[in-house]
C-alpha positions in Angstrom: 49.4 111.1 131.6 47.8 108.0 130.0 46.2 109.9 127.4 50.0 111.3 126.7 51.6 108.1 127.4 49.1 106.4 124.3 49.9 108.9 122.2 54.0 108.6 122.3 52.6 104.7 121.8 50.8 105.4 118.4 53.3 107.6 117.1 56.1 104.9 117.2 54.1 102.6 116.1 53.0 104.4 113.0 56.9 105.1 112.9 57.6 101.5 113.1 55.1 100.8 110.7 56.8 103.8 108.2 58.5 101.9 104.7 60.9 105.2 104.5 62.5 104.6 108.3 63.0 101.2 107.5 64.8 101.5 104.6 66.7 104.5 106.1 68.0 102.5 109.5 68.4 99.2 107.3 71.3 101.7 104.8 72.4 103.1 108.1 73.2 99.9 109.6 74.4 98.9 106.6 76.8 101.9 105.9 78.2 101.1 109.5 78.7 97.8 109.7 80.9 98.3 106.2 82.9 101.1 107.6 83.4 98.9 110.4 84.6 95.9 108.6 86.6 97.8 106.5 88.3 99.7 108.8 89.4 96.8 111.2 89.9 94.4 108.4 90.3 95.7 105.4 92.7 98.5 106.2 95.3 96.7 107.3 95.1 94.2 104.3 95.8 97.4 102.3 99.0 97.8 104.3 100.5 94.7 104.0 99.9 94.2 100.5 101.3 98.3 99.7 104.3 97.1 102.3 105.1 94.1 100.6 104.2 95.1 97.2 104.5 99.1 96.4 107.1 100.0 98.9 109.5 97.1 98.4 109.1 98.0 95.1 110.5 101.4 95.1 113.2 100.1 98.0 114.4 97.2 95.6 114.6 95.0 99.0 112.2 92.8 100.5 109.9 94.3 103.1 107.3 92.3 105.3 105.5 92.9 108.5 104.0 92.0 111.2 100.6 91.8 112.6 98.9 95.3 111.5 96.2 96.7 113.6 93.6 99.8 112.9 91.0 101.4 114.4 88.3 103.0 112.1 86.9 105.3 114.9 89.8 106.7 117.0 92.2 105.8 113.8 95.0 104.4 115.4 97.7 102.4 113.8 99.9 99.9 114.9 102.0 97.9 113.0 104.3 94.9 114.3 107.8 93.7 113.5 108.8 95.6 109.9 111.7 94.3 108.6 113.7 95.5 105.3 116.2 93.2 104.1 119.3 93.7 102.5 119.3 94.2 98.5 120.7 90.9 97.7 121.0 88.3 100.3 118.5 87.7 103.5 120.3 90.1 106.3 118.6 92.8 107.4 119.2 96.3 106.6 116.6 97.5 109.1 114.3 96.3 111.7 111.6 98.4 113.5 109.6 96.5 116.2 106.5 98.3 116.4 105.2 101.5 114.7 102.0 103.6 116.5 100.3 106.5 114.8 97.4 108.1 115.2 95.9 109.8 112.6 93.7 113.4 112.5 90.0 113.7 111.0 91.3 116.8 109.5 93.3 114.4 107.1 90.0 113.9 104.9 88.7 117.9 104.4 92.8 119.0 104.2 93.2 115.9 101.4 96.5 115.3 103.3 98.3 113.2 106.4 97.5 115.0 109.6 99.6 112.8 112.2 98.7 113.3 115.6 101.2 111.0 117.1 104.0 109.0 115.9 106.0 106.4 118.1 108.5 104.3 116.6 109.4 101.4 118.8 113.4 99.7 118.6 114.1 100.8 115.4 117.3 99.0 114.3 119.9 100.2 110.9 122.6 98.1 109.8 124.8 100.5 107.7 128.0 98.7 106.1 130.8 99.8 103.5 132.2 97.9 101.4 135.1 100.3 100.0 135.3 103.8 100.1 132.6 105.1 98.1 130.5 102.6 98.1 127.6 101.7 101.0 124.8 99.2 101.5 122.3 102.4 101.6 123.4 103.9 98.3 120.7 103.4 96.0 118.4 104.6 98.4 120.0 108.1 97.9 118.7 108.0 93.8 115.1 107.6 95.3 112.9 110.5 94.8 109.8 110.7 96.0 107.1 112.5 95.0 106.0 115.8 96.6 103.6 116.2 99.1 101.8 117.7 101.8 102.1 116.4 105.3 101.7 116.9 108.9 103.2 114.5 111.6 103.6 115.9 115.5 104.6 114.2 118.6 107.3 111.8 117.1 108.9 109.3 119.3 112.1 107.0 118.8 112.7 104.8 121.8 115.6 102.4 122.0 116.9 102.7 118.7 120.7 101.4 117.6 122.4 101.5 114.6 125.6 99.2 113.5 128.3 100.5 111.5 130.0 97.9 109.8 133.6 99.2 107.9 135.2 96.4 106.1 138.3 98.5 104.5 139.5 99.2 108.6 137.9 96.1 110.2 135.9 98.1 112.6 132.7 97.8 113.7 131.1 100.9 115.5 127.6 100.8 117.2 125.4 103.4 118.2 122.8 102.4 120.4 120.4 103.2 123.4 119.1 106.0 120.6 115.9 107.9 122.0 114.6 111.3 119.7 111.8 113.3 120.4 110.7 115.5 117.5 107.6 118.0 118.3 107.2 118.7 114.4 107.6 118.0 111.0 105.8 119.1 107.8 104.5 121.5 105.5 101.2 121.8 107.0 100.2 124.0 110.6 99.6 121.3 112.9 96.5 121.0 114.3 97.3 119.3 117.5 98.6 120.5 121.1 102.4 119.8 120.9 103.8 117.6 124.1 107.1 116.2 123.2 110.3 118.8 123.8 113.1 118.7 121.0 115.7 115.9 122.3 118.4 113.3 121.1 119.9 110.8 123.6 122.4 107.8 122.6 125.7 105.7 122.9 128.2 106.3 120.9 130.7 103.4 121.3 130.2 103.3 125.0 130.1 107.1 125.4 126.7 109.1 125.8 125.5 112.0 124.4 122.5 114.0 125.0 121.0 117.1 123.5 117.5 118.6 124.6 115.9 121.9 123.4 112.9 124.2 123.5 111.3 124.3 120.3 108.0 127.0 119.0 107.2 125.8 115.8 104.2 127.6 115.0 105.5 131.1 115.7 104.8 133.6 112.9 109.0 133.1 113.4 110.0 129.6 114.0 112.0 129.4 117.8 114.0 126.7 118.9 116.5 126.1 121.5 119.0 123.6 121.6 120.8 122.6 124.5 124.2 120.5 124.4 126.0 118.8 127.8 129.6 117.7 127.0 131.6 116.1 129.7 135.1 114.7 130.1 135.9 115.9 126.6 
């Protein structure tokens, strides 16, 4: 055992002693200490400045956000407090509170946005009209965006509300309490176990409504089931 034991001893030290190893563990660290950095750091940088910059660009609105979190190894994203104002003026035409995704390692070999999961935390729309043809969204319609491929499962909307705002009647109209579960959307086969059921819950000026479904998205045929509950009508 000793005679073993010195012989495990000379070979590491001969390794330690090897100019090649050194050189290789000394990139290696190296390599990982930039993904690392540039993951948790420079990632979210990125964001902010493409929020801020390329996307408020093609919206014609001012866009910030919040505090914008990533993980290089389990690539999670979560992004804080996104707001969108309004074209001219400082209201806001939308709000989301918190935004979590996580993306898929299959995103770098398929060259395209595998999205695991997608949870989108109190979105909030303010929608007005001014006369009747004319909204506060309607140059959003003339955008076009470029086409791509794209794969996004397990979407989540929790407590969503959107105000309606109708200046030629004086009415306001608000649809709140907004929950939508979406088990996939894309142009790409998923490649992640689906878990959220089709479903659409909200408050329609004080009244509910509530739709659920079944939904088989990667059948050679497409199946879905929808399921509609209508009460005091």
């Amino acid at each position: 055992m000793t005679g073993r034991a010195e012989a495990w001893a000379g070979r590491v030290a001969h390794l330690g002693r090897s100019r090649r190893l050194r050189v290789t563990t000394v990139i290696m660290i190296g390599a990982l200490a930039i993904f690392t950095l540039t993951g948790f750091f420079g990632v979210p940088l990125l964001l902010d400045h493409v929020a801020q910059g390329t996307a408020a660009a093609i919206l014609h609105r001012r866009v910030t956000v919040g505090p914008i979190r990533f993980n290089p190894y389990t690539l999670e994203l979560c992004a804080d407090t996104l707001r969108v104002r309004e074209r001219e003026g400082d209201e806001d035409f939308a709000t989301v509170g918190r935004i979590r995704l996580k993306v898929s390692w299959s995103s770098l070999y398929r060259l395209a946005p595998i999205i695991q999961e997608l949870t989108i935390e109190a979105p909030v729309v303010n929608l007005v009209r001014y006369h009747s043809y004319k909204f506060n969204f309607a140059d959003l319609l003339k955008i076009r965006l470029p086409h791509f491929r794209f794969s996004v499962s397990n979407i989540r909307l929790n407590s969503g509300r959107v105000n309606f705002e109708d200046q030629p009647f004086n009415e306001h109209h608000t649809v709140d309490q907004i929950q939508i579960g979406v088990p996939f959307i894309g142009n790409l086969p998923a490649e992640t176990a689906i878990l959220v059921q089709p479903s659409l819950q909200m408050v329609i000026d004080g009244s509910p409504f509530r739709l659920v479904g079944e939904a088989l998205p990667f059948k050679s045929t497409p199946e879905s089931i929808l399921n509609v509950y209508v009460s005091g009508l």
